[in-house]
Short mmCIF file of the C-alpha atoms (twelve columns), coordinates in Angstrom:
data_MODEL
# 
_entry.id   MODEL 
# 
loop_
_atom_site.group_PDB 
_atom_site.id 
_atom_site.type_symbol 
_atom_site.label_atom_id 
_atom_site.label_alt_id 
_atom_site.label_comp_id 
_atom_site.label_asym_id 
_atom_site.label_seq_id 
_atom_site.Cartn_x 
_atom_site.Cartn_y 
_atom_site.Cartn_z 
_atom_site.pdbx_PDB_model_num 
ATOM 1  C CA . UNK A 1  0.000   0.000   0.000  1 
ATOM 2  C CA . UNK A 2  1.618   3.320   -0.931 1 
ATOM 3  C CA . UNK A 3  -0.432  5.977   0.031  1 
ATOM 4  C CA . UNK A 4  0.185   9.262   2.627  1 
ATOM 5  C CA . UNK A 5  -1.980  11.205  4.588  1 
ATOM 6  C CA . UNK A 6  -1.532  14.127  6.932  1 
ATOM 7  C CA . UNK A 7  -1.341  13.990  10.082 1 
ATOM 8  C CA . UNK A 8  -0.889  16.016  13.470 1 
ATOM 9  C CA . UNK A 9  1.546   14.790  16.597 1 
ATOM 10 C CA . UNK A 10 -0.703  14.640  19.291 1 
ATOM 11 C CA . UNK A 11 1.465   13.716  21.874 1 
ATOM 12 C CA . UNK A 12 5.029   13.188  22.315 1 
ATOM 13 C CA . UNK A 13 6.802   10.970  25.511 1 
ATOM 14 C CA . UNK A 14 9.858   11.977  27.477 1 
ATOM 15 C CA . UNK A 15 10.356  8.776   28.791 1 
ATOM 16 C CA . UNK A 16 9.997   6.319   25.586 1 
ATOM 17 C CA . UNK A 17 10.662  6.402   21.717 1 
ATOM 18 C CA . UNK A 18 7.280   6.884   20.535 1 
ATOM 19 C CA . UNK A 19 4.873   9.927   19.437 1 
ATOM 20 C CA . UNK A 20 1.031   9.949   18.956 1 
ATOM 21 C CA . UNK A 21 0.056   11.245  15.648 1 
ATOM 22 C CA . UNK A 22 -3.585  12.062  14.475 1 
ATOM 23 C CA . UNK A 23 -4.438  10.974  10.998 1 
ATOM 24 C CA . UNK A 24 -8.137  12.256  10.201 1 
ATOM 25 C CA . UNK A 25 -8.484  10.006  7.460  1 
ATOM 26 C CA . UNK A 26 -7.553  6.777   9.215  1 
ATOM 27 C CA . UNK A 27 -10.686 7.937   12.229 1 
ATOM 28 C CA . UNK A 28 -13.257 4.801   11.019 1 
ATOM 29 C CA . UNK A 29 -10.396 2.396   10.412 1 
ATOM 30 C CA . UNK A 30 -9.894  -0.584  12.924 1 
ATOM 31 C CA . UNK A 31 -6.667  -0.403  15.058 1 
ATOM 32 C CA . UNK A 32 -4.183  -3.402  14.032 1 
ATOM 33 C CA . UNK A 33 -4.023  -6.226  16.427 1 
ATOM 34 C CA . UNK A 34 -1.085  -6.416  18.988 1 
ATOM 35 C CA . UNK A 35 0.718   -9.058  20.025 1 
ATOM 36 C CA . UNK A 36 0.761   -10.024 23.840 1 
ATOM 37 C CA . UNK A 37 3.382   -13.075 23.559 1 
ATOM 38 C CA . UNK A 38 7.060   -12.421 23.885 1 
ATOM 39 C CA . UNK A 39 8.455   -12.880 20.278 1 
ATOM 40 C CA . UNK A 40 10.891  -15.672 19.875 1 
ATOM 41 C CA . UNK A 41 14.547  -15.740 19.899 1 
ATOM 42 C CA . UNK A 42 15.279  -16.508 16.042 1 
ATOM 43 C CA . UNK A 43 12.162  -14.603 14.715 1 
ATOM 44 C CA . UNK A 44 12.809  -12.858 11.729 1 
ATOM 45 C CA . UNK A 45 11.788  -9.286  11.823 1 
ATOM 46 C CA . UNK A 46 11.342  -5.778  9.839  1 
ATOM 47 C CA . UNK A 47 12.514  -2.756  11.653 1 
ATOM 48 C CA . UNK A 48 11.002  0.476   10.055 1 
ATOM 49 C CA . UNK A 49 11.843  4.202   10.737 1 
ATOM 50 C CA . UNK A 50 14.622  6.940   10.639 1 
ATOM 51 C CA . UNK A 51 17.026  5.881   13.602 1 
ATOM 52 C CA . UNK A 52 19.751  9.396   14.623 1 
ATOM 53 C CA . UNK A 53 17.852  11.342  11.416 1 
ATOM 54 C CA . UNK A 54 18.239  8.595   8.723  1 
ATOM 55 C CA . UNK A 55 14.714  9.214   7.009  1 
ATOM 56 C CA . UNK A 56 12.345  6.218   6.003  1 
ATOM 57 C CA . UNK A 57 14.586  3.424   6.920  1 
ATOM 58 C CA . UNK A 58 13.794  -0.080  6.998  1 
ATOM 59 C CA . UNK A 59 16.270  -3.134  7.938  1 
ATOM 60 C CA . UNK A 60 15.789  -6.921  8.208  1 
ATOM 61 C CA . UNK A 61 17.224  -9.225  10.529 1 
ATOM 62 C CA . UNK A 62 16.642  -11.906 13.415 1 
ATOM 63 C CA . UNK A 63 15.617  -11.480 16.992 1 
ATOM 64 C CA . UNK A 64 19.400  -12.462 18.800 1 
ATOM 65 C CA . UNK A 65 18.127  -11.088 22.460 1 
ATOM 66 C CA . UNK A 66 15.551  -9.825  24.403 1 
ATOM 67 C CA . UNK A 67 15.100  -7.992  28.076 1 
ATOM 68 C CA . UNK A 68 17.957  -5.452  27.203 1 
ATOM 69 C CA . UNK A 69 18.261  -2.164  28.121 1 
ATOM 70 C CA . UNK A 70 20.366  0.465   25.841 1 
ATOM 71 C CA . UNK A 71 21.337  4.073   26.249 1 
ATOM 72 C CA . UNK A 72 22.023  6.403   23.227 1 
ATOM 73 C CA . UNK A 73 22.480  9.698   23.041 1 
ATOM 74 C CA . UNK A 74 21.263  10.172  27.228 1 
ATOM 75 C CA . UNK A 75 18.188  7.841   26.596 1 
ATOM 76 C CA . UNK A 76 17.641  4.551   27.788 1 
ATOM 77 C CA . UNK A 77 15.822  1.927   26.258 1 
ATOM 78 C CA . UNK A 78 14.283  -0.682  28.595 1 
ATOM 79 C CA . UNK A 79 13.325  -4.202  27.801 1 
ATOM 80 C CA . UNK A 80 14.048  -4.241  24.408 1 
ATOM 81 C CA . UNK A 81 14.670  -7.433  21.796 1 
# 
């Protein structure tokens, strides 16, 4: 699906890596499912965004870990895979 739609950030957290944007156009659309189950080690996965400014990235790879905590640049990242 390649499509865009404006949106406003709604919300923004000092304590993890993630914003809330409003997108008008998605307001009737069901939310996506989440999983509840800790993903295995081994698990391929698709990482998506634009890590220290690198715009619409996207990476493949396999889980190797999980329960970590990271810092970078004076932010720590708890419990991650």
């Amino acid at each position: 699906m390649d499509q865009e739609s404006p949106g406003t950030v709604i919300g923004i957290s000092d304590r993890y890596d993630i914003v809330l944007i409003q997108v008008s156009s998605y307001q009737d659309t069901e939310p996506l499912d989440i999983e509840t189950i800790e993903s295995p080690i081994g698990l391929e996965v698709s990482a998506f965004g634009s890590p220290q400014g690198f715009e619409n990235s996207a990476s493949i790879g396999y889980i190797t870990g999980n329960k970590r905590d990271m810092e970078l640049e004076n932010f720590i990242y708890k419990y991650i895979y």
